[in-house]
N, C-alpha and C positions, 0 to 999 in steps of 0.2 A: 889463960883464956880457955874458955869452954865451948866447943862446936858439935853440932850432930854430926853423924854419918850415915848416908846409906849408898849402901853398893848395889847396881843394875844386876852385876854377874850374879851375886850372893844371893840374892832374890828370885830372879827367875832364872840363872843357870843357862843363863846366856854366855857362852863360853866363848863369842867373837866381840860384846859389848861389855869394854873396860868405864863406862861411863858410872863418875863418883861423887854425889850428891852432899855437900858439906854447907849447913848454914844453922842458925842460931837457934830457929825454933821448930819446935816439930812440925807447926803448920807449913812452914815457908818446905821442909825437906816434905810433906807432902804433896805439896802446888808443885815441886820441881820434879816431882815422879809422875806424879800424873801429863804433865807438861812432856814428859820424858818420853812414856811411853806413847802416846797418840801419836806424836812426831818420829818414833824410833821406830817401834816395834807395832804399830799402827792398832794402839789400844782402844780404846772407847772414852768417849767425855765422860760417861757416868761412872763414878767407881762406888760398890755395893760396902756397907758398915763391915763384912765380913773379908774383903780385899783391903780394906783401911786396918783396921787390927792385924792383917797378916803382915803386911809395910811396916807395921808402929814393932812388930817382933823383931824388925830385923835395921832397927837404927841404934848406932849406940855411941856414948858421951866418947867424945878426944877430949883432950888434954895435950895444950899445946905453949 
């Protein structure tokens, strides 16, 4: 079985937030970062094309 990842820390180098985003499609590991951050790290609703490509650099295929 195949799943995304994306790591909070790895991203933005957040060195006290272990929070680790695991699900099927890259939309859904999108919605859960955006979701993430507004709530965590008190990010903004909008996210810019150029914040969306930086996220898409840093999810990558498990095998499990």
């Amino acid at each position: 079985m195949k799943k995304l990842l994306l790591s909070c820390r790895e991203v933005w180098c957040y060195d006290d937030c272990d929070y680790i985003i695991v699900e099927e499609t890259e939309e859904d590991v999108m919605v859960c970062a955006a979701e993430h951050s507004i709530v965590k790290h008190g990010g903004k609703e909008t996210y810019t094309v150029s914040l969306m490509e930086r996220l898409r650099g840093f999810i990558y295929t498990i095998s499990y």
